[in-house]
N, CA, C and O atoms as a GROMACS GRO file, in nm:
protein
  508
    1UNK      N    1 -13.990   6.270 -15.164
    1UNK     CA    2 -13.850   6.245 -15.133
    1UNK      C    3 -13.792   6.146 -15.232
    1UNK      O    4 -13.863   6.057 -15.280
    2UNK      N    5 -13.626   6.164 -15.274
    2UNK     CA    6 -13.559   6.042 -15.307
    2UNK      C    7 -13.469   6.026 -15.298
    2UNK      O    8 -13.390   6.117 -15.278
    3UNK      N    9 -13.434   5.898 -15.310
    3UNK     CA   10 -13.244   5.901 -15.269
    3UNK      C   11 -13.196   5.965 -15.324
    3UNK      O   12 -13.256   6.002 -15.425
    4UNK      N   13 -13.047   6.028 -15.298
    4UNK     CA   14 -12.982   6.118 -15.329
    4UNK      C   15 -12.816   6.057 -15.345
    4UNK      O   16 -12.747   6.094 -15.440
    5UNK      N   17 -12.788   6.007 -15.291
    5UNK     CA   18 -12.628   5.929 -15.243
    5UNK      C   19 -12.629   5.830 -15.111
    5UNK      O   20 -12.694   5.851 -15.009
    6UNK      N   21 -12.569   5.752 -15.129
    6UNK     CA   22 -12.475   5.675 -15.050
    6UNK      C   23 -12.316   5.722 -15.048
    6UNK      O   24 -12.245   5.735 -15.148
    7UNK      N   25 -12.268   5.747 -14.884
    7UNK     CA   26 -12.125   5.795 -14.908
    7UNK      C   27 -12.041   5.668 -14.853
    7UNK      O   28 -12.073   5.604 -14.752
    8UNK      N   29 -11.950   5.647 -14.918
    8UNK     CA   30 -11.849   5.533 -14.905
    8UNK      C   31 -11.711   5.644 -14.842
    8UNK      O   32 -11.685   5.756 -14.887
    9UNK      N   33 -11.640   5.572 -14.728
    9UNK     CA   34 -11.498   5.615 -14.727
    9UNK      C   35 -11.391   5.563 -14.765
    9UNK      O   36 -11.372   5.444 -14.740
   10UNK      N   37 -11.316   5.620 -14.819
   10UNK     CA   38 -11.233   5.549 -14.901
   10UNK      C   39 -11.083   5.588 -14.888
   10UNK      O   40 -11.044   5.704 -14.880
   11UNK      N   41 -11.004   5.480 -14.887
   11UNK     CA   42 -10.862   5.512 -14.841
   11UNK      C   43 -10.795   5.546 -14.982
   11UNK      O   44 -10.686   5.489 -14.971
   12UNK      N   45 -10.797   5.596 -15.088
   12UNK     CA   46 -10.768   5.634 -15.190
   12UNK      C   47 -10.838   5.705 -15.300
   12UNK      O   48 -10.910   5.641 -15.377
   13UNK      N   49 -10.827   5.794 -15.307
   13UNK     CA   50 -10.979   5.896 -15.363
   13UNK      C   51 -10.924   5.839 -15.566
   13UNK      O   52 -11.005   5.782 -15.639
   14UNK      N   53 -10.811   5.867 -15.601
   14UNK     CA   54 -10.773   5.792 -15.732
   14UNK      C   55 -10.796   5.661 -15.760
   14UNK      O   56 -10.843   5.621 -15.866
   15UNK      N   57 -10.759   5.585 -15.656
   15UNK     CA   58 -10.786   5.460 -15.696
   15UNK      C   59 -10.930   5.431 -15.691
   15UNK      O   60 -10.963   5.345 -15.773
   16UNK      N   61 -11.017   5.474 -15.625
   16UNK     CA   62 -11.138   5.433 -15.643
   16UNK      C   63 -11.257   5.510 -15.771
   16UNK      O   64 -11.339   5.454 -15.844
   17UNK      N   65 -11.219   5.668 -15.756
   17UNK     CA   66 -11.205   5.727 -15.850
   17UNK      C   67 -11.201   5.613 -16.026
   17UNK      O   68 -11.279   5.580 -16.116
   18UNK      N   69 -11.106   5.601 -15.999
   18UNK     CA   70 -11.047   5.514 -16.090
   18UNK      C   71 -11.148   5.390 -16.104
   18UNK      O   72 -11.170   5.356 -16.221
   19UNK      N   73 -11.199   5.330 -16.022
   19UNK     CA   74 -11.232   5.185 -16.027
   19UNK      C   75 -11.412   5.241 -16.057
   19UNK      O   76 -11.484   5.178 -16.135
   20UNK      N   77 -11.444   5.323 -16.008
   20UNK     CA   78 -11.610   5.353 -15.988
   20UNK      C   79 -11.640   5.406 -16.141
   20UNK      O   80 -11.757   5.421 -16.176
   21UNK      N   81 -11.504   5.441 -16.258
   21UNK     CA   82 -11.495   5.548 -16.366
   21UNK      C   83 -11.510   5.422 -16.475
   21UNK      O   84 -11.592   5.377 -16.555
   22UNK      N   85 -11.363   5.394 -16.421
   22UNK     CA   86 -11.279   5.286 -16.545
   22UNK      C   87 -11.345   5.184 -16.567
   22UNK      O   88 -11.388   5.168 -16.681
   23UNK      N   89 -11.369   5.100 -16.480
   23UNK     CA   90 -11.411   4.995 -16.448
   23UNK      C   91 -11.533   4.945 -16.442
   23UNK      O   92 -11.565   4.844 -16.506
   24UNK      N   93 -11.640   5.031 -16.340
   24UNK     CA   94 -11.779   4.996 -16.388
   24UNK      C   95 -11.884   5.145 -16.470
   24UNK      O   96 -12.006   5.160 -16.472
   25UNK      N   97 -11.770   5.235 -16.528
   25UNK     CA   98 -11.828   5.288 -16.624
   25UNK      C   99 -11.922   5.419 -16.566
   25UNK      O  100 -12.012   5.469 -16.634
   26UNK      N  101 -11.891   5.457 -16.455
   26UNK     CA  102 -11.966   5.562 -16.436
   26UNK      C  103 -11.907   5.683 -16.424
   26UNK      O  104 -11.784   5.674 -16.419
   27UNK      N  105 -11.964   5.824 -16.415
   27UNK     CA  106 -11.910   5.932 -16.434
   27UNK      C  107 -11.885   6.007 -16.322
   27UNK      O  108 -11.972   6.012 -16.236
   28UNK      N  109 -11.755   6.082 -16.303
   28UNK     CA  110 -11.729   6.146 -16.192
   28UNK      C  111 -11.795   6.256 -16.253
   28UNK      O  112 -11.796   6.289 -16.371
   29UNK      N  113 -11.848   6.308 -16.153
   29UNK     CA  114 -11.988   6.391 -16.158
   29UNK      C  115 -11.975   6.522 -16.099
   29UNK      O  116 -12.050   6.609 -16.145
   30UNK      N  117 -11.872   6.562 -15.980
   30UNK     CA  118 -11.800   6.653 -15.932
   30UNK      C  119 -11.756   6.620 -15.842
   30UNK      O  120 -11.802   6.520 -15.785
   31UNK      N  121 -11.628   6.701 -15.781
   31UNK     CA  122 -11.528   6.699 -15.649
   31UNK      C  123 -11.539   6.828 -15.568
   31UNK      O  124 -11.542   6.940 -15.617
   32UNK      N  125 -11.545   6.799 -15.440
   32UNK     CA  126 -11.506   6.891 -15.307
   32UNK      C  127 -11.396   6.873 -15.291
   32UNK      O  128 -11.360   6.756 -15.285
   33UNK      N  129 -11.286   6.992 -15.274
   33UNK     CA  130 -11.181   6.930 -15.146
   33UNK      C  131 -11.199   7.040 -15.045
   33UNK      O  132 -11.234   7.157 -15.063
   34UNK      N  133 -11.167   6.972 -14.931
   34UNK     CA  134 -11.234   7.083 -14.781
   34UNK      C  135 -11.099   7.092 -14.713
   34UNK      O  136 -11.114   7.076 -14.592
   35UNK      N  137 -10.953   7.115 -14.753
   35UNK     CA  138 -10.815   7.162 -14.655
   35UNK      C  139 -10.856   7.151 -14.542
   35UNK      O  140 -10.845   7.050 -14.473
   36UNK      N  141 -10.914   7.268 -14.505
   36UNK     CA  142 -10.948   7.324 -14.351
   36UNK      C  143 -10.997   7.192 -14.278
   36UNK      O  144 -10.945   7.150 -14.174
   37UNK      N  145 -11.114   7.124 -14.350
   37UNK     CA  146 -11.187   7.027 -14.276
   37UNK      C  147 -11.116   6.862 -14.290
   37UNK      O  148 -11.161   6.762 -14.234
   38UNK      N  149 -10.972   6.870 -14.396
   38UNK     CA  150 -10.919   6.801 -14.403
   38UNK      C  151 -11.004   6.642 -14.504
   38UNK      O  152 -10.964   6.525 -14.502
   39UNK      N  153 -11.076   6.675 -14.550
   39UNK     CA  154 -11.138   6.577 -14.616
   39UNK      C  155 -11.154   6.604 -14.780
   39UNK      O  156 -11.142   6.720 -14.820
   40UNK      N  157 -11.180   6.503 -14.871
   40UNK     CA  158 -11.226   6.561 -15.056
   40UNK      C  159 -11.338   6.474 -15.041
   40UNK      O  160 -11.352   6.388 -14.955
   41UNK      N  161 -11.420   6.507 -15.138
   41UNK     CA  162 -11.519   6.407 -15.201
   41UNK      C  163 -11.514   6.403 -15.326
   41UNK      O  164 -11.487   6.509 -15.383
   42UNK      N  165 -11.539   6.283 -15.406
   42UNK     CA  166 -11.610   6.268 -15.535
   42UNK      C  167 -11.696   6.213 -15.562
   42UNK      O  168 -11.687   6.091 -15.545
   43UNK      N  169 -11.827   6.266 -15.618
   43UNK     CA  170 -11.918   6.178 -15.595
   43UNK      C  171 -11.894   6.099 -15.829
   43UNK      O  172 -11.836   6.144 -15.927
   44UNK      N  173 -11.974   5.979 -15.803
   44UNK     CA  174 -11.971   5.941 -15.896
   44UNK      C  175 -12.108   5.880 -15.915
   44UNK      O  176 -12.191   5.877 -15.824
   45UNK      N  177 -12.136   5.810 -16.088
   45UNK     CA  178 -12.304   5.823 -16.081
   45UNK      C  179 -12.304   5.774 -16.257
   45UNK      O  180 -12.214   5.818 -16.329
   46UNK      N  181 -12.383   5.705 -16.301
   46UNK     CA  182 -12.464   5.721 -16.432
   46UNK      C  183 -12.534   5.844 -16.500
   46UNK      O  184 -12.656   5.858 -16.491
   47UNK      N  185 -12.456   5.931 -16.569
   47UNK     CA  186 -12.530   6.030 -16.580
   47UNK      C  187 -12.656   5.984 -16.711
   47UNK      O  188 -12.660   5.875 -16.767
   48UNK      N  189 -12.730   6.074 -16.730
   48UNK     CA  190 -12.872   6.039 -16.802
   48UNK      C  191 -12.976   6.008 -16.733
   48UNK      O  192 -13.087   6.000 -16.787
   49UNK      N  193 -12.960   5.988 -16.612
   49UNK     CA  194 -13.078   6.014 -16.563
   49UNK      C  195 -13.080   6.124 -16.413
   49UNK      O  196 -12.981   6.120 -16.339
   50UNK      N  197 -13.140   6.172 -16.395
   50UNK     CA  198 -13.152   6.305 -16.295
   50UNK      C  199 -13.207   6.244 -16.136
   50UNK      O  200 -13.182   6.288 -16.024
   51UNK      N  201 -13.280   6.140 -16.173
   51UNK     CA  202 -13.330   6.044 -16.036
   51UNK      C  203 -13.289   5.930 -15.972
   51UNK      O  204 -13.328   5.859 -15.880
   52UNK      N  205 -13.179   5.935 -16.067
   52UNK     CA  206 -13.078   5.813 -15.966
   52UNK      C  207 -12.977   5.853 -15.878
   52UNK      O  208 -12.902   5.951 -15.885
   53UNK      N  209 -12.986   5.754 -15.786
   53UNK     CA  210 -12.883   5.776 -15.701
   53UNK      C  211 -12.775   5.794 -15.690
   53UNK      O  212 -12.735   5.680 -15.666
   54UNK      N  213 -12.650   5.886 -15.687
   54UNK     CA  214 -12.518   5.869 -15.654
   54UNK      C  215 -12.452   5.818 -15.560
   54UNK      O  216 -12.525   5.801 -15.462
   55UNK      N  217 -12.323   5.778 -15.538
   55UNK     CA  218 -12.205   5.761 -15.492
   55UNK      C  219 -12.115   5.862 -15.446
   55UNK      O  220 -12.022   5.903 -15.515
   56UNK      N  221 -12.143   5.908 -15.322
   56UNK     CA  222 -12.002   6.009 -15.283
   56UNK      C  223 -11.903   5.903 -15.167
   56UNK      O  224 -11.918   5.830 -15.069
   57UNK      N  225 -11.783   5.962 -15.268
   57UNK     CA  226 -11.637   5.945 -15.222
   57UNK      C  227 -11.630   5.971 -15.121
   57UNK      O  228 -11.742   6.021 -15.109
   58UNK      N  229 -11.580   5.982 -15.010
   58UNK     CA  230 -11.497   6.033 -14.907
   58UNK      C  231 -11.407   5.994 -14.852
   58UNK      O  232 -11.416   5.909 -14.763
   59UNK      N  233 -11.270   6.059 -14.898
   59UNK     CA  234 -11.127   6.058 -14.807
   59UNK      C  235 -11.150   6.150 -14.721
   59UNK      O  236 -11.228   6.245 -14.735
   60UNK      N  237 -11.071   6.122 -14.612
   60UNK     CA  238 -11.068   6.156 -14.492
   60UNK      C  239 -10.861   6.211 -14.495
   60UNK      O  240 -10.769   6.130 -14.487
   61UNK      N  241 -10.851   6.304 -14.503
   61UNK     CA  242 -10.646   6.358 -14.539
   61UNK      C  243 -10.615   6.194 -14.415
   61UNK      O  244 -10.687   6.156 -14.322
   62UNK      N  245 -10.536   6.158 -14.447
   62UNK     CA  246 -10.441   6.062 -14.351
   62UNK      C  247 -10.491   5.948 -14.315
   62UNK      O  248 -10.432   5.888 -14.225
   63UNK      N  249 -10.605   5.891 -14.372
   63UNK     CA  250 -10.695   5.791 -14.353
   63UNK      C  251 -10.646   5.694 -14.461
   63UNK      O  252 -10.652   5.741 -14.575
   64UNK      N  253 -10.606   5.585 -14.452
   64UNK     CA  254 -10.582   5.462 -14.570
   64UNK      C  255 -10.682   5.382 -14.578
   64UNK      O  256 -10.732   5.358 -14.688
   65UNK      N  257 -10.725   5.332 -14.478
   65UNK     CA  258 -10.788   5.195 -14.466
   65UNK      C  259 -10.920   5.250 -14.359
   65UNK      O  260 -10.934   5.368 -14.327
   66UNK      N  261 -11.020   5.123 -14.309
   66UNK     CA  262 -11.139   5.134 -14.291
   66UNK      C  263 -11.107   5.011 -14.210
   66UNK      O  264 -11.013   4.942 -14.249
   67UNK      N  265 -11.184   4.970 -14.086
   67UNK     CA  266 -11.267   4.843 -14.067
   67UNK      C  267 -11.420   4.873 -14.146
   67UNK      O  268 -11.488   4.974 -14.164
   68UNK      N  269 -11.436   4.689 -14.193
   68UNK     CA  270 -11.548   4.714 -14.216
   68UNK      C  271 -11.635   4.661 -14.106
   68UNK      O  272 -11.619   4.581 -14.015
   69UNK      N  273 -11.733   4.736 -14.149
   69UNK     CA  274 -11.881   4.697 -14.022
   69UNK      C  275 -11.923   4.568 -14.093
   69UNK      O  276 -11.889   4.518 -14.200
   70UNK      N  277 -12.041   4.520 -13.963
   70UNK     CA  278 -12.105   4.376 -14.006
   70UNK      C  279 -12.257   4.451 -14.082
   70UNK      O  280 -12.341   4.386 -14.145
   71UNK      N  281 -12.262   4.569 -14.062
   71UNK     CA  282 -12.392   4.614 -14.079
   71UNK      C  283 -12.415   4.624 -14.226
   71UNK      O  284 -12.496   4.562 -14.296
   72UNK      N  285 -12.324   4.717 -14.261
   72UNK     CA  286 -12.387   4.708 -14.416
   72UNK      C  287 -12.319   4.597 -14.502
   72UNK      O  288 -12.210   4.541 -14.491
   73UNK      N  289 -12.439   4.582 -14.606
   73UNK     CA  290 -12.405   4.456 -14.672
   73UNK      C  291 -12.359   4.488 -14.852
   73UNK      O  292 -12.255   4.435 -14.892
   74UNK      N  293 -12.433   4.565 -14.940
   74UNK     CA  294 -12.358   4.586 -15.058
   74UNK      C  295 -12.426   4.741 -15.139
   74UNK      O  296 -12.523   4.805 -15.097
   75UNK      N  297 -12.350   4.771 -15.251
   75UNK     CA  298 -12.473   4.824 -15.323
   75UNK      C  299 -12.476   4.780 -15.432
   75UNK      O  300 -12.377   4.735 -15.490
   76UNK      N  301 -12.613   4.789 -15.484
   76UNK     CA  302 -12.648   4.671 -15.621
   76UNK      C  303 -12.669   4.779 -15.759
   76UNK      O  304 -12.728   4.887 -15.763
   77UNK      N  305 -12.600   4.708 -15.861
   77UNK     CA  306 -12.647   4.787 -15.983
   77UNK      C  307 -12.710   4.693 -16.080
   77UNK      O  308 -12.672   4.578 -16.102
   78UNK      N  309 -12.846   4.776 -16.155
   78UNK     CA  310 -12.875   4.692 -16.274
   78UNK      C  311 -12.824   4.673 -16.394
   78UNK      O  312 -12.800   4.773 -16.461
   79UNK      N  313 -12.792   4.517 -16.458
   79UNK     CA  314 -12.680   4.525 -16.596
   79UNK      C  315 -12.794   4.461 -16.692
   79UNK      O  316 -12.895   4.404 -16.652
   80UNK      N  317 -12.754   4.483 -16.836
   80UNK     CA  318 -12.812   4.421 -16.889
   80UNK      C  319 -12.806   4.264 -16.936
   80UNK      O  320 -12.894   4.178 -16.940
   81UNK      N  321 -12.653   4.262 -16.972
   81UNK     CA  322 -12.617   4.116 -16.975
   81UNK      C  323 -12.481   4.074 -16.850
   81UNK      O  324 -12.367   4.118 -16.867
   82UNK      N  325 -12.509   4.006 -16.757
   82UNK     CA  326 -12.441   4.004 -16.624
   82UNK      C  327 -12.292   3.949 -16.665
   82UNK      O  328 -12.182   3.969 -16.614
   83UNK      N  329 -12.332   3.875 -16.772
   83UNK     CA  330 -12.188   3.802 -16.833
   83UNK      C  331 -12.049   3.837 -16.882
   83UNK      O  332 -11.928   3.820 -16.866
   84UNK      N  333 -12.168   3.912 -16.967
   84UNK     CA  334 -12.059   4.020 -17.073
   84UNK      C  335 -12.032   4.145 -16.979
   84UNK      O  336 -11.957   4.230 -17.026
   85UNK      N  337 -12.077   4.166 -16.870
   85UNK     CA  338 -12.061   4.293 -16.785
   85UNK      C  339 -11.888   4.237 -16.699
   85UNK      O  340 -11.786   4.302 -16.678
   86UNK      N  341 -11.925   4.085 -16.666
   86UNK     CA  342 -11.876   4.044 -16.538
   86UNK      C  343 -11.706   4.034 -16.656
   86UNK      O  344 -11.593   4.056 -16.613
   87UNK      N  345 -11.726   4.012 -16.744
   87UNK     CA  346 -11.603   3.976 -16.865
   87UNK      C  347 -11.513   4.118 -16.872
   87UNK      O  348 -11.393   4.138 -16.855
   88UNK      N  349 -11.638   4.215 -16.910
   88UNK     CA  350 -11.555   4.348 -16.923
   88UNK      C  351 -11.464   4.411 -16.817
   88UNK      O  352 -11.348   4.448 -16.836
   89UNK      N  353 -11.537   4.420 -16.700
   89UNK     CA  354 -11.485   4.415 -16.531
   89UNK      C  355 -11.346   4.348 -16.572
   89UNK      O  356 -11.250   4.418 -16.601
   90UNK      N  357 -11.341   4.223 -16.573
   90UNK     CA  358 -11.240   4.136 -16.532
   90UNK      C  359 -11.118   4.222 -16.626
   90UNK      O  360 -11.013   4.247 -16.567
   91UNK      N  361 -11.130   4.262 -16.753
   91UNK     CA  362 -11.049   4.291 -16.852
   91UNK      C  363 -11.032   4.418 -16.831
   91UNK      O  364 -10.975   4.467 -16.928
   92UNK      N  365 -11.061   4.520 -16.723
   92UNK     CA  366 -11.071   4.614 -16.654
   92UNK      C  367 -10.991   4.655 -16.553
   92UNK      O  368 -10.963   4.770 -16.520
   93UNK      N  369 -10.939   4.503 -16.486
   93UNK     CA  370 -10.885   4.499 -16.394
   93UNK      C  371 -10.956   4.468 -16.239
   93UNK      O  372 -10.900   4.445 -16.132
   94UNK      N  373 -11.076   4.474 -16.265
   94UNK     CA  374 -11.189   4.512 -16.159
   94UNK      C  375 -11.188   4.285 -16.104
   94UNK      O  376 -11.158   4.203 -16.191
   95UNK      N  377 -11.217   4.249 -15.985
   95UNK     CA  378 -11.221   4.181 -15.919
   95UNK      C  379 -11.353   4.086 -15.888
   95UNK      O  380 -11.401   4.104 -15.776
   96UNK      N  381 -11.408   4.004 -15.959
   96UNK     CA  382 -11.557   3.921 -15.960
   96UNK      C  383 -11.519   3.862 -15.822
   96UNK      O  384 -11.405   3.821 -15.802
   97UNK      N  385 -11.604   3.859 -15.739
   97UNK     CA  386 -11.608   3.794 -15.615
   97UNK      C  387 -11.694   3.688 -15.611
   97UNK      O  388 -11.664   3.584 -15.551
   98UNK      N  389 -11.793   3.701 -15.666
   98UNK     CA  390 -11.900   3.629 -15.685
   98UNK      C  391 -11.938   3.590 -15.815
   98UNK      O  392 -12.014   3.672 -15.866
   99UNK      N  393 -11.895   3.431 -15.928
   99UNK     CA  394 -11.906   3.436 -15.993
   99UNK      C  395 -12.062   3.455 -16.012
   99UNK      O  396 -12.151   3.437 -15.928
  100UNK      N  397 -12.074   3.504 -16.175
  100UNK     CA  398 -12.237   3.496 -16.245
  100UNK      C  399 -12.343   3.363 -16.193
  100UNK      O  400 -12.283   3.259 -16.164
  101UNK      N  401 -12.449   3.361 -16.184
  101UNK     CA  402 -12.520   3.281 -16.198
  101UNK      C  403 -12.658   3.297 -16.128
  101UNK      O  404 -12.679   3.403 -16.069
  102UNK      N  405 -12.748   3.206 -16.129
  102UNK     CA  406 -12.832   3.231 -16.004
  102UNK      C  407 -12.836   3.255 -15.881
  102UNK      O  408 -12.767   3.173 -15.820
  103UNK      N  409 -12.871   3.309 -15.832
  103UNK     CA  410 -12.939   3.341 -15.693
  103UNK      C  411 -12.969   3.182 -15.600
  103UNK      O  412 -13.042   3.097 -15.651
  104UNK      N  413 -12.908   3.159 -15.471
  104UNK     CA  414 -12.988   3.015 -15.450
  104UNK      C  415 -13.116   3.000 -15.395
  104UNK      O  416 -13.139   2.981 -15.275
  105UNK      N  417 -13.195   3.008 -15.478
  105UNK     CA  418 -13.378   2.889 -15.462
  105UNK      C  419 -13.447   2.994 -15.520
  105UNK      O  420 -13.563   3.025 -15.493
  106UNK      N  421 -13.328   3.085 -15.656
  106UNK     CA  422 -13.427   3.144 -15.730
  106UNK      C  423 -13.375   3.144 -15.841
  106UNK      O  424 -13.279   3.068 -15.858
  107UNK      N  425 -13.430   3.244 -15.970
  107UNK     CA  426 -13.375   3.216 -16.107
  107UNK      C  427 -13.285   3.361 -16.147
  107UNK      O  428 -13.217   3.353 -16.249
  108UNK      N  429 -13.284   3.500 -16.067
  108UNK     CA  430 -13.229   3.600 -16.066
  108UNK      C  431 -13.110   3.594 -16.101
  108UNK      O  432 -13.054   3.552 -16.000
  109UNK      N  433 -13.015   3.613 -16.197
  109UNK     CA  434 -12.910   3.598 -16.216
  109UNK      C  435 -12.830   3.742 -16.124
  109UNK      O  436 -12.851   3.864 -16.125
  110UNK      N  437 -12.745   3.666 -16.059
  110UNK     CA  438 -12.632   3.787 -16.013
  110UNK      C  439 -12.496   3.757 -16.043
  110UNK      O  440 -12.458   3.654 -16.098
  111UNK      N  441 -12.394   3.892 -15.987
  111UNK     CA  442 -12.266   3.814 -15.932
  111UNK      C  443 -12.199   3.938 -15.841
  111UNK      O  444 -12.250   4.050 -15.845
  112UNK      N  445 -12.112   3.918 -15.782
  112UNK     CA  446 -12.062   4.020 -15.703
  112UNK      C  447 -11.914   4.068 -15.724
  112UNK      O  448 -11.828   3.983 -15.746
  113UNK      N  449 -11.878   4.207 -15.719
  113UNK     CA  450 -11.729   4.237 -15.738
  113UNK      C  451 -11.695   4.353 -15.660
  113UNK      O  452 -11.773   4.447 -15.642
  114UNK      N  453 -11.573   4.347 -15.613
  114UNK     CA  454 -11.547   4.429 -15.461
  114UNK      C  455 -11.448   4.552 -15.568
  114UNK      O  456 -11.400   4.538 -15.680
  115UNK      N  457 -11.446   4.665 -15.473
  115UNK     CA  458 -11.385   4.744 -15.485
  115UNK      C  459 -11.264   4.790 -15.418
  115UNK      O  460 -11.248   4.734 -15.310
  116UNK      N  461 -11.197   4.852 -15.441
  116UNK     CA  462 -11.091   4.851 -15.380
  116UNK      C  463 -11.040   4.876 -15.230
  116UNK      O  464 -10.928   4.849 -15.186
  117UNK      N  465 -11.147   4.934 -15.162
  117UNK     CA  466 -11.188   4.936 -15.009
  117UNK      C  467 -11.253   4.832 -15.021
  117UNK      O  468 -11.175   4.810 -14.929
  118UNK      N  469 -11.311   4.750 -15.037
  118UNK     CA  470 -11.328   4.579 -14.991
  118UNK      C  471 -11.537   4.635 -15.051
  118UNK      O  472 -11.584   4.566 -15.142
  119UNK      N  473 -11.587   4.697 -15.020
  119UNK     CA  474 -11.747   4.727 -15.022
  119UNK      C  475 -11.745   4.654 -15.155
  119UNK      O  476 -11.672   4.650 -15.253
  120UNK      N  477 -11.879   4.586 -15.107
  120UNK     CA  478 -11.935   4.442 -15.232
  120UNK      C  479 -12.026   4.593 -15.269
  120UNK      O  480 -12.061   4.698 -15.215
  121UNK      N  481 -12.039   4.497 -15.439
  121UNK     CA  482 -12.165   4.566 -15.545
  121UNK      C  483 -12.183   4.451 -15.585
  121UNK      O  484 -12.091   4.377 -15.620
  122UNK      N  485 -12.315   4.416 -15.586
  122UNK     CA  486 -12.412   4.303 -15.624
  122UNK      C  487 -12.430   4.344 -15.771
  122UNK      O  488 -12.450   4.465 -15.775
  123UNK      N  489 -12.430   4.285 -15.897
  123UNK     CA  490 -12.472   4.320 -15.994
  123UNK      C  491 -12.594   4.227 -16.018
  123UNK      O  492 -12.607   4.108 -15.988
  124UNK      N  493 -12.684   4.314 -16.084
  124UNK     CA  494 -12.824   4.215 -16.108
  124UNK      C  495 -12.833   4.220 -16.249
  124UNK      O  496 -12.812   4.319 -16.319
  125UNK      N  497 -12.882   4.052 -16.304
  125UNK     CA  498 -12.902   4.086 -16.464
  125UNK      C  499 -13.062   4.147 -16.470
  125UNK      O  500 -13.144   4.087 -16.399
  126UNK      N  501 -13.101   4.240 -16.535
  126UNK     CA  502 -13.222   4.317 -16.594
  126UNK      C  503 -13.302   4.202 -16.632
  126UNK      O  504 -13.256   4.106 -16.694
  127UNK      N  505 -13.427   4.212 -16.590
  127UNK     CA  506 -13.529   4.122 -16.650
  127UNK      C  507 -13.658   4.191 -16.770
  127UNK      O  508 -13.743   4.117 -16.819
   0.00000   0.00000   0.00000
């Protein structure tokens, strides 16, 4: 078995579209739209590799917004330099929540930046 996707709902299929593309650089990979069932998806993803995990979209027709749950907490991507990642983001338009730095009572460099439905992505610097 392996992961396959995580699905996020999302009150704007462009704007996030937009933010998952533009912003942290990954590829929309293909779209559903389901009329009948009233919903689209896009999933999005790093292409080049065949065993990583994707990202599917899901609008819901007439849905804007979300509560969020206490349950889930983020999803994390690996960068190579967290700095120059967290710089490009910013000049992107994209939102650092969490400036760069260590981890507290370790040496892991992270930082965190929200998306436009509010869901944190942890970025990790590559060791």
């Amino acid at each position: 078995m392996r992961l396959l996707h995580t699905m996020l709902r999302v009150g704007n299929m462009q704007k996030s579209i937009d933010f998952y593309t533009l912003v942290l650089g990954m590829k929309l990979l293909r779209t559903t739209d389901r009329p009948d069932q009233k919903y689209s998806l896009a999933f999005v993803g790093y292409e080049g590799n065949p065993h990583q995990a994707e990202i599917e979209l899901t609008y819901n027709y007439g849905v804007e917004s979300y509560e969020m749950g206490s349950a889930f907490g983020h999803l994390a991507l690996g960068v190579e330099d967290l700095y120059a990642t967290c710089d490009k983001i910013r000049t992107k338009g994209g939102s650092i929540t969490r400036e760069p730095g260590p981890v507290k009572g370790g040496d892991t460099l992270i930082a965190f930046v929200t998306d436009p439905d509010g869901y944190k992505i942890e970025l990790i610097q590559k060791t």
